[in-house]
N, C-alpha and C positions, 0 to 999 in steps of 0.2 A: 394531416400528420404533423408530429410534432420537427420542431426548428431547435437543434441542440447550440443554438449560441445565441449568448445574452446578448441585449444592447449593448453598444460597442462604449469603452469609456472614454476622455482623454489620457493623452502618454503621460500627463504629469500626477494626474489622478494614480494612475497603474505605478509611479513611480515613486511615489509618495507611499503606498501601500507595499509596496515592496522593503523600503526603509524602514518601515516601519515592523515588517516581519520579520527583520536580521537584525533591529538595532534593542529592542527590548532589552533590559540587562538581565531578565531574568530566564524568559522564555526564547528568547530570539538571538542574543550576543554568544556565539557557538563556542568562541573560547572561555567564558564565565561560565557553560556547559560541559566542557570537557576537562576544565579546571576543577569543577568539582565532581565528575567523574573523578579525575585523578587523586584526590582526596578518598575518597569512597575506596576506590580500589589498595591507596596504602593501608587504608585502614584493616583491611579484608586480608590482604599479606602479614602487619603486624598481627595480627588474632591468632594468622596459619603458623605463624613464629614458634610458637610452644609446641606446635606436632610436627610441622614441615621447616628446621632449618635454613634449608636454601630458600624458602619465603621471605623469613627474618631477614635474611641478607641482603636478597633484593629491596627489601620497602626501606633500610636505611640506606642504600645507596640512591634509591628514587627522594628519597628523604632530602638529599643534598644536590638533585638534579635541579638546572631549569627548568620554567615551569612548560617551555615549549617543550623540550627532552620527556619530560615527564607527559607529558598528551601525546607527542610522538608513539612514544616505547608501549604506553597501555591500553593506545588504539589498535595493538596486534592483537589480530580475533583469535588466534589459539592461547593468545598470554592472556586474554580476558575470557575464556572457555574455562581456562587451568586454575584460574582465581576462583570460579564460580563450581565447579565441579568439587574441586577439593574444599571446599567450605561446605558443602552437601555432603558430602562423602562424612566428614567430620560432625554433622547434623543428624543425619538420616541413613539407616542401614538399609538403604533399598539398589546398593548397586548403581547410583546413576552415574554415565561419563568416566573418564577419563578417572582410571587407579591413580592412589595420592603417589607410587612413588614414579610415575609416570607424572606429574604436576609435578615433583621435585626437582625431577631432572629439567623441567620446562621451566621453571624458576631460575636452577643454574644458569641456562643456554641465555636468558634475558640478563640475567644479572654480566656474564660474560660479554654478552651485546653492547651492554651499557657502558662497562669501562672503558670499550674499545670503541668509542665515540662514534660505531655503527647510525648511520641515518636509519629511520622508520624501525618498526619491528621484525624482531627474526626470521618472520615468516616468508616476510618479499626481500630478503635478505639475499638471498637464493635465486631468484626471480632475474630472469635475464634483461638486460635495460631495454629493449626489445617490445617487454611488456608494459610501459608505463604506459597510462592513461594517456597521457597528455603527451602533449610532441616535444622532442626535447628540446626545451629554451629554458632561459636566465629566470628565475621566477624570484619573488622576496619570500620569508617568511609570509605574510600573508596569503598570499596563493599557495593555500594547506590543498588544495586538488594533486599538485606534485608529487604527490605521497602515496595514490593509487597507482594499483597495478592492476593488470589483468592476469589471470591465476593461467601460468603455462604449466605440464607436465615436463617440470625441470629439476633433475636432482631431488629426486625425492626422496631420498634417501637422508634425509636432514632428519632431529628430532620431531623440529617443528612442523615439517611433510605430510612425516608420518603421520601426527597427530591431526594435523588436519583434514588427513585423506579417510581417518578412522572416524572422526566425525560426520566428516562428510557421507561415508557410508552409514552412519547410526541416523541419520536422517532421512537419506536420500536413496541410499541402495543401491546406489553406480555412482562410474567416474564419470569425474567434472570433465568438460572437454577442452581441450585445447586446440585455441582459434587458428583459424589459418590467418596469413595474411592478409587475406581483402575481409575475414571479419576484423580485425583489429582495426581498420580502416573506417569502417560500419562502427564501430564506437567511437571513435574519436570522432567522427562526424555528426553523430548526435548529442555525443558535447559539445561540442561546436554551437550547433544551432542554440543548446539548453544555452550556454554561455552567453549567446549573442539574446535571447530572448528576457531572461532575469541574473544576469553578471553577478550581482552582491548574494542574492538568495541561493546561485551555483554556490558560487568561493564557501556559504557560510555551511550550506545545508551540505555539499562534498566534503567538507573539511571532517566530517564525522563517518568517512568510509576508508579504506582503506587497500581495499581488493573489489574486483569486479571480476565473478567467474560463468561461465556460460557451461548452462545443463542441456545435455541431450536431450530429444522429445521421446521422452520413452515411458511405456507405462501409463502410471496414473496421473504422471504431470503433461501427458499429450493435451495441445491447447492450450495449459497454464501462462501465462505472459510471464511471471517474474515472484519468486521466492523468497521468503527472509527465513529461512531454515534454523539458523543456528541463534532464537532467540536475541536479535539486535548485537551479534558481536564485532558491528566495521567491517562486514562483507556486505555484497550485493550480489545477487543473484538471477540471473535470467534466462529466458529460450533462445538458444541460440537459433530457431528458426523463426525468430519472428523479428530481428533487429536488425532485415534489412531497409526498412523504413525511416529515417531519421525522427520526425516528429512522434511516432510511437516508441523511440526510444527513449526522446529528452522526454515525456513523460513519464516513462515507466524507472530510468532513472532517475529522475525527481525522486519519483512516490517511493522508491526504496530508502532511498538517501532521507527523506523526511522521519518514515521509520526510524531508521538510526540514529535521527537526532533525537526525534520524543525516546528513544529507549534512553542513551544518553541521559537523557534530562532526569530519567526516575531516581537515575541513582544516588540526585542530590537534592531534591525536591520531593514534598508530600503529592504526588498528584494523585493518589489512590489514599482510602482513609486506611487507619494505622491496623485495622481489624481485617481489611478486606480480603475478601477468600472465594478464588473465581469458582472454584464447585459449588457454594452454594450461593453464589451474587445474582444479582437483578438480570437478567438478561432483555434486551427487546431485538426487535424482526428488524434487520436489511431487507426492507423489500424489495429491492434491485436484483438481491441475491437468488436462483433459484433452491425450495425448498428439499433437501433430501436428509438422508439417514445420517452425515457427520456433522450437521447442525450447523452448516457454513451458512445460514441465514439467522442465528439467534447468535449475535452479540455480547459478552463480558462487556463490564464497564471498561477495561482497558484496551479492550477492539475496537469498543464506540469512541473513545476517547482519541486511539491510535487516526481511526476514518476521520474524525473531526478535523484533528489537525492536518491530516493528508488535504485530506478534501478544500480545504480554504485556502490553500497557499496553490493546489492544482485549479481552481476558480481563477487564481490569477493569471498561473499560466496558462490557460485558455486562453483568457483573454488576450493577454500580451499577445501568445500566436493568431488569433484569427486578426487584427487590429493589424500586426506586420505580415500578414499571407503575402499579399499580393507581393512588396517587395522581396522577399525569400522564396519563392515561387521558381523562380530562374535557377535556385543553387537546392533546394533541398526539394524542388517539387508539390504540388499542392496537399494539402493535408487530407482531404477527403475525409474516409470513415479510420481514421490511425490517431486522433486523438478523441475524448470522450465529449470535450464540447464543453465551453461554460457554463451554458443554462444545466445540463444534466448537473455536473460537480455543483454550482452555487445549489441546486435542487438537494443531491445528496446531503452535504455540508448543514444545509439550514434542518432537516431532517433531525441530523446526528446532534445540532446543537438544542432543541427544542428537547430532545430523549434527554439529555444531558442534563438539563433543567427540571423535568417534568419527571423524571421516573430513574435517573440513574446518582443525582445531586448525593443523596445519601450518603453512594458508595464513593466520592471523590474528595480528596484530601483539599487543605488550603489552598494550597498550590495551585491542585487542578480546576479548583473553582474560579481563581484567579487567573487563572489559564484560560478555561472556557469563556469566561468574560469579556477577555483581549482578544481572543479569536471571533468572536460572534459580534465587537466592535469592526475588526476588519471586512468581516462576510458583509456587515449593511453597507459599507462604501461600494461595494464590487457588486450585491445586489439590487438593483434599480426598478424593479418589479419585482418585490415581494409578495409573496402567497400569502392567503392568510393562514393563522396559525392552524394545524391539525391539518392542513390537506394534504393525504398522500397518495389521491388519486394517479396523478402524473409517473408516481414513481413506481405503482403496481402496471400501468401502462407501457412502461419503457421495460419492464418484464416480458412484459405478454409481447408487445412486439419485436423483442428481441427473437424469443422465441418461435412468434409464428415466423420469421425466417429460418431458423433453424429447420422446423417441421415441413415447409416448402421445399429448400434441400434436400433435408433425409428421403421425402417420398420422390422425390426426381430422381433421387440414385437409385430407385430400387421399389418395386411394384408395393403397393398399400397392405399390410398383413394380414388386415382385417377389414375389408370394407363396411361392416355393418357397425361394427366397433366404433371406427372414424365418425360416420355418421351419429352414430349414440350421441360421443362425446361433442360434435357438432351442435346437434339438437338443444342438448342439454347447458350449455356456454347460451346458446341464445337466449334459452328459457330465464336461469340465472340476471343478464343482461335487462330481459324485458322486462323482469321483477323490478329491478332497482330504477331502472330508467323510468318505472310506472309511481316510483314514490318521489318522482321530481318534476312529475307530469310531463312526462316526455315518453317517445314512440323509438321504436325503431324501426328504421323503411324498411316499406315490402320486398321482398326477391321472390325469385322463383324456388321452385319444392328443388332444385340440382344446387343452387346459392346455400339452400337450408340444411343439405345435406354431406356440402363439401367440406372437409374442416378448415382448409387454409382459407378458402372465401368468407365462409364462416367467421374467421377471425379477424379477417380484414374488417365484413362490416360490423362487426363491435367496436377495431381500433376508432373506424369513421365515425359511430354512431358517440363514442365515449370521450374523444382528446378533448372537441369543445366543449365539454365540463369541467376539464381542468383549468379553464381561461375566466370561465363565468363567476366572480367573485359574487355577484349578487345571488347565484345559486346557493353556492357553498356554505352560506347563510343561516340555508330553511334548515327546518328542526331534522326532514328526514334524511339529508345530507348524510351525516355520520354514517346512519345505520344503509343508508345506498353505499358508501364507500366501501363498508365492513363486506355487504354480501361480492361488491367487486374483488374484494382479496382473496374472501372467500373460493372465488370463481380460477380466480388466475392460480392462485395456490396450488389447486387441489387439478387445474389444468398441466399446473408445469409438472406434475407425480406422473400424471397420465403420458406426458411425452417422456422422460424420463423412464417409464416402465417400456414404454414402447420402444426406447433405443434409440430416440430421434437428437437425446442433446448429447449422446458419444462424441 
């Protein structure tokens, strides 16, 4: 069975690679990012000027703002919701977001924010100090992390509340909760750790958030880890039942906060070509993801592109954690199964950048090509055993076994619904298995007719019979490779519908 962490690197290697992810001046320098954000977004208000007045007002008094002030004020996620709605609204009669003169009044409130030399935006304005991110100390200008908050139920009764709270519900369908005490504790603690594991890559890649709010597990988001709902606006969003962990935290906020920054980056940069239109774009398969009805396994170019960038900068931070376990061991506990593990991410990452090149190049602007290039620079230093190209046996495997835990589970809670059923589906996974194993000239060992018939053994011995072909470079070679690989996906695909239909991945 597979081993989710790469060979280990040197600290200067990992730290050199880090500088090198926050220091880019085009891709990585977070303030040259949010500077031109902030350019984008006056531009967006001067346009609104001729239908919404208090727009015009705002963008010449941001006009004559510093340029901190001005990244400040337009990293508030309802002043940059209210930008982005009322330029739809003004485009498209389809209803979307926030009425323009509900944007007007959000406009005054900022412009009023502004004269009155109010720190951050309107939103956490409100916001009892209570809730800041960080512990209250002296910080400079550069420690832009200062500037988060976590979202209390406080005064809500503000323009800006409201408006966020009505969002929040056009997304989400319930309220955001508000932490107790020992979770607030539980977050700063896995920034703590984020902080002490990549310090430059926190400061750059935080500095583009703004809020941190914790959702209920309710619904269709029971299980979800963590949200970006409101289109990349400087929030983050997570389960609040799952952050009692710290190294599952400084991951997952990483991976949010990275979102934010590629969204960030669009607004001043081609990374998508000037035509692109994700209804009818290139799509390709997450095969990590499993397959259902809302397509959360068939990718847009700016999913693929989004995972790209996520994925290579969380390669590091694997690395960096598994490399300091043992010292962090005593204060935040071992990492176990709470973060995803380098070799999976550098697996993912090299995936998403090979699509990139191969099938989605097309759809990607200058920018993003030059993007893709400096990112897929970094991935070869962090990967030290490279695959060769085209293999994605590993990553339909890290499905399937995810899964057959899952289906281990569900049948322990609760008697088989169909015995004969299980079996079928058992049989027929083997059958599939022995086909492709038999175009690589290989077997798969004998069991007994109970092994043949059990599903969860059943799928064990596939994972057994199948991981050491993901190693075998001099297999993956032969001509029938491909089309063995194809019938594997085949196999786990159309395995994950059957548990899924069965209720086993609820």
């Amino acid at each position: 069975m597979p081993a989710y962490c790469a060979p280990p690197l040197d600290a200067a290697v990992l730290r050199a690679v880090e500088t090198a992810l926050v220091s880019h001046p085009t891709f990585g320098d977070s303030n040259h990012i949010r500077e031109q954000l902030a350019v984008a977004c006056r531009r967006c208000l001067h346009t609104l000027g001729s239908a919404l007045p208090e727009a015009g007002r705002l963008a010449t008094l941001l006009d004559g703002a510093p340029p901190a002030r001005q990244r400040q004020l337009l990293g508030d996620t309802v002043l940059r919701c209210a930008v982005q709605h009322a330029m739809r609204r003004l485009q498209l009669p389809d209803g979307y977001g926030l009425p323009l003169p509900q944007c007007a009044a959000l406009f005054q409130v900022a412009a009023e924010h502004l004269r009155a030399g109010l720190p951050g935006g309107p939103l956490a304005a409100h916001l009892p100090p209570m809730a800041r991110l960080h512990d209250t100390r002296a910080m400079g200008e550069e420690d832009t992390g200062a500037d988060i908050y976590i979202w209390h139920a406080w005064q809500e009764d503000t323009p800006y509340a409201r408006a966020f709270l009505t969002i929040m519900h056009d997304n989400h369908g319930a309220a955001l909760a508000t932490p107790t005490p020992h979770e607030r504790t539980l977050l700063r603690r896995g920034l703590r750790l984020l902080e002490t594991l990549l310090p430059r890559l926190t400061a750059s890649t935080l500095s583009h958030v703004q809020l941190v709010a914790l959702l209920p597990e309710l619904g269709t988001r029971r299980g979800k880890a963590s949200s970006l709902p409101l289109r990349g606006h400087g929030s983050v969003f997570l389960n609040r039942e799952l952050i009692g962990n710290p190294w599952w935290l400084a991951e997952h906020l990483l991976h949010e906060a990275l979102h934010q920054k590629l969204h960030d980056l669009r607004y001043g940069h081609s990374l998508l070509a000037p035509d692109y239109a994700c209804d009818d774009g290139i799509k390709i398969c997450a095969l990590w993801n499993a397959p259902d009805d809302d397509g959360n396994h068939d990718w847009h170019a700016h999913r693929v592109l989004a995972g790209f960038h996520a994925y290579v900068h969380l390669a590091l931070l694997c690395l960096q954690a598994e490399r300091q376990e043992a010292v962090l061991t005593p204060q935040y506990g071992p990492i176990g199964q709470h973060m995803r593990g380098s070799r999976r991410a550098i697996d993912r990452a090299r995936y998403l950048g090979e699509q990139l090149h191969s099938t989605i190049w097309p759809e990607l602007g200058m920018a993003g090509r030059h993007m893709t290039q400096w990112l897929l620079d970094a991935l070869d230093v962090l990967d030290t055993q490279r695959r060769p190209a085209g293999a994605t046996l590993h990553l339909l495997l890290d499905l399937y076994q995810r899964q057959s835990r899952q289906l281990a589970a569900f049948l322990m809670r609760q008697p088989p619904p169909d015995g004969d059923a299980l079996a079928w589906q058992a049989a027929h996974e083997l059958a599939m298995t022995r086909e492709a194993l038999h175009m690589l000239d290989r077997e798969l060992p004998p069991a007994s007719l109970a092994q043949e018939l059990h599903w969860p053994q059943a799928r064990q011995r596939i994972l057994q019979a199948l991981w050491p072909l993901t190693h075998d470079a001099i297999l993956m070679e032969r001509a029938a490779y491909p089309q063995a690989q194809a019938l594997i996906a085949q196999m786990v695909q159309q395995s994950s519908r059957q548990l899924a239909a069965l209720g086993a991945l609820a």
